[in-house]
C-alpha positions in Angstrom: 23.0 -74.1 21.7 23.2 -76.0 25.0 24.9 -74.2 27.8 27.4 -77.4 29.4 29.2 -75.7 33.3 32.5 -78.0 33.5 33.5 -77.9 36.7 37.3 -78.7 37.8 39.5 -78.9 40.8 42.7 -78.1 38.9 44.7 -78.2 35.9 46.0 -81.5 36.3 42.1 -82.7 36.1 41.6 -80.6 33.0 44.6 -82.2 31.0 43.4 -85.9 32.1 40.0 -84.8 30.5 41.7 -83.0 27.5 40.8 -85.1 24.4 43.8 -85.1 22.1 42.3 -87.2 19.2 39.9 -84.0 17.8 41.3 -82.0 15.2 41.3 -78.8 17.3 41.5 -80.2 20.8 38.5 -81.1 23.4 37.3 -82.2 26.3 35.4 -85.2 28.1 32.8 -83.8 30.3 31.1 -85.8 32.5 27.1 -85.7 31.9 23.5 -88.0 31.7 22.4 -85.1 29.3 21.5 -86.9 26.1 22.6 -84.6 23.4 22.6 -85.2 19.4 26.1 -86.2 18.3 26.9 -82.6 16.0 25.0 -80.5 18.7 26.8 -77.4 19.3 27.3 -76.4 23.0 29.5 -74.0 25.1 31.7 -75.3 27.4 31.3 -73.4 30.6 34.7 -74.2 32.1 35.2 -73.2 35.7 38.5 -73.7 37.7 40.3 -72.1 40.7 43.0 -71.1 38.2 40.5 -68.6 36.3 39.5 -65.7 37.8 36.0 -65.8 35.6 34.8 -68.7 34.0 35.4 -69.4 30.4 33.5 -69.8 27.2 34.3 -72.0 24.6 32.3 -73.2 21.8 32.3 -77.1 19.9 30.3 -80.1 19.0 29.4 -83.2 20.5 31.9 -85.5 19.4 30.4 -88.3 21.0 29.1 -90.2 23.8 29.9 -92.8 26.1 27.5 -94.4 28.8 28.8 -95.2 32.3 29.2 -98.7 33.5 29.3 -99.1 37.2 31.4 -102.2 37.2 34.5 -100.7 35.7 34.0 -97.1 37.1 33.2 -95.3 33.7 31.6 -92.4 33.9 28.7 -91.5 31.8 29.2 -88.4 29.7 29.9 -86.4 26.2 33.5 -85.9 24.2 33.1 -82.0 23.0 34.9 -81.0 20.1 36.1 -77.3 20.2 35.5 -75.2 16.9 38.3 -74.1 14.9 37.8 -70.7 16.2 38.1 -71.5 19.9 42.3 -72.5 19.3 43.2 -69.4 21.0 41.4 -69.6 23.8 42.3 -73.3 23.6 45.7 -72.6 24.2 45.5 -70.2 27.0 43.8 -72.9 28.7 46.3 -75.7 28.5 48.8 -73.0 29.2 47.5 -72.6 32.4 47.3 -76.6 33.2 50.5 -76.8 32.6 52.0 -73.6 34.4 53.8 -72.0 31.1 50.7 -69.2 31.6 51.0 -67.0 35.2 47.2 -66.4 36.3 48.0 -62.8 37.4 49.7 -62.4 34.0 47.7 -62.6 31.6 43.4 -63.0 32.9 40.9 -61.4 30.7 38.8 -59.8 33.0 35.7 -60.0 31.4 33.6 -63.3 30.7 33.0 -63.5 27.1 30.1 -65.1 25.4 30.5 -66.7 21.3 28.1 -65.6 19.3 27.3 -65.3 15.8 25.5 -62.2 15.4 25.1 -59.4 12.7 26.5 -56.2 13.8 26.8 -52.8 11.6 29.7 -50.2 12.9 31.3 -46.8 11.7 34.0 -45.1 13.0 33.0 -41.5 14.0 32.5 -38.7 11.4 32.4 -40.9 8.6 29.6 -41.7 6.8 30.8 -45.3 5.6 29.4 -47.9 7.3 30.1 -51.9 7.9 28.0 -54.7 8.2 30.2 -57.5 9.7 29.3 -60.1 12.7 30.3 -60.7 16.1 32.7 -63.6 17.4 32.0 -62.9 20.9 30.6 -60.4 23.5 31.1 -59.3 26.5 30.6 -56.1 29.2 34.6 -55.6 28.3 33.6 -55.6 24.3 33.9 -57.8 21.5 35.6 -59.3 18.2 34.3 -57.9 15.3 35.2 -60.7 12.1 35.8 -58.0 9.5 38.7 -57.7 6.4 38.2 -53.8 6.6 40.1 -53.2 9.9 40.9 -49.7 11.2 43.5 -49.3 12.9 44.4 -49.7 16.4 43.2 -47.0 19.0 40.5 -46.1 16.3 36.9 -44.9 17.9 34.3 -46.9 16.8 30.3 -47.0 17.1 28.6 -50.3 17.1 24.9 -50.6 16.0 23.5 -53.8 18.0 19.9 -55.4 17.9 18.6 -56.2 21.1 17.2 -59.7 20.7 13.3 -59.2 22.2 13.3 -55.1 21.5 12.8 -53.0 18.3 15.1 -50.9 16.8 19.2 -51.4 17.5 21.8 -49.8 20.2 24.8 -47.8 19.7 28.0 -48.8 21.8 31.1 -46.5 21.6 34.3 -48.1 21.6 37.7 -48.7 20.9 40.2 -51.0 19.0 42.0 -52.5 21.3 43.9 -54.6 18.8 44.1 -56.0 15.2 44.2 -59.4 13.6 45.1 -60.5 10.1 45.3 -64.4 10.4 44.1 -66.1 7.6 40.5 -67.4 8.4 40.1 -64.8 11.6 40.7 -61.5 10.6 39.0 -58.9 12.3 39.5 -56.6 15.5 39.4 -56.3 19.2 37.4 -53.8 20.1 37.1 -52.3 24.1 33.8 -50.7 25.1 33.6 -47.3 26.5 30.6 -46.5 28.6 30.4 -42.9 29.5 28.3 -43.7 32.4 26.2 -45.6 34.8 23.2 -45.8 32.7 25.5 -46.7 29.8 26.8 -50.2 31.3 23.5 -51.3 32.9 22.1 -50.7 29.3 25.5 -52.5 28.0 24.8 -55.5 30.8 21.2 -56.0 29.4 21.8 -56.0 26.2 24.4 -58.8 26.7 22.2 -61.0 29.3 19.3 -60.8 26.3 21.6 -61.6 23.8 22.9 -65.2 26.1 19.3 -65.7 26.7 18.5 -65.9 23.0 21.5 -67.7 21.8 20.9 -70.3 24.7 17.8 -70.5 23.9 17.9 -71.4 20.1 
């Protein structure tokens, strides 16, 4: 998975880059990298209007070469993944100004991932294997049909890419969803410490290092 930092001035220069002709939205980005049409890649989109950057995953679409004589610019049309419409949204909403910055920011960068992840809730003995849509040091989205229920403790059993043996995260459903195709939950991390989040940050930067890397 190739790593792709699309850098903006404003929303207005995102929506004259939006690509309207993919099935779930995308977006030219301007680029010599020679990529495999089908490659997957995430879109690292930075603008004044976000306070972090954000993720979202796709495909090159296509390519296009630049030609000096009529000012096109070389570069790659990304497809975003069916998964990615929320986030999709949210990002258009703030081009357009129908989404208030202060309003409604996730404060944590979030990385997709597909990764195997087992969890429990707390003095039960049942256990779930499911798998991670994305991570971050504010938590994740678990893709699972056996919800609990919002506000339900949780501990997460994840594999440190690199490392034997797995890591328990405590958290918290932070929210639910039951749409066709993306059920799962929301869950919010809960560090009791210092020691906790630098473990929580390390785990997460070896995780990004191995998905980049693959």
């Amino acid at each position: 998975m190739t790593m792709l930092i699309a850098r903006f001035q404003s929303g207005d220069d995102v929506l004259q880059r939006y690509l309207e002709d993919t099935p779930n939205g995308g977006l030219f980005h301007p680029t010599r990298k020679a990529l495999d049409i089908g490659e997957a890649v995430v879109l690292d989109i930075r603008m004044p209007l976000l306070k972090d950057s954000m993720l979202l995953r796709g495909t090159v679409a296509w390519r296009q070469r630049g030609k000096r004589g009529t000012g096109q610019r070389a570069g790659l049309g990304v497809a975003f993944a069916a998964s990615e419409t929320g986030k999709r949204d949210h990002l258009l909403g703030l081009c357009r100004g129908d989404v208030v910055p202060e309003d409604a920011q996730r404060k944590h960068r979030r990385l997709p991932v597909a990764l195997p992840v087992q969890w429990r809730v707390p003095n039960q003995v049942e256990s779930h294997q499911s798998s991670l849509d994305d991570i971050g040091t504010g938590g994740v989205f678990i893709r699972t049909t056996a919800a609990p229920s919002q506000g339900s403790p949780l501990v997460l059993e994840l594999a440190s890419p690199g490392r034997p043996g797995s890591q328990s995260i405590e958290g918290r459903v932070a929210w639910t969803s039951s749409k066709p195709g993306a059920e799962g939950v929301g869950v919010e991390f809960r560090c009791r410490d210092i020691g906790g989040m630098r473990r929580l940050r390390e785990l997460i930067r070896r995780i990004e290092h191995s998905a980049l890397a693959a």
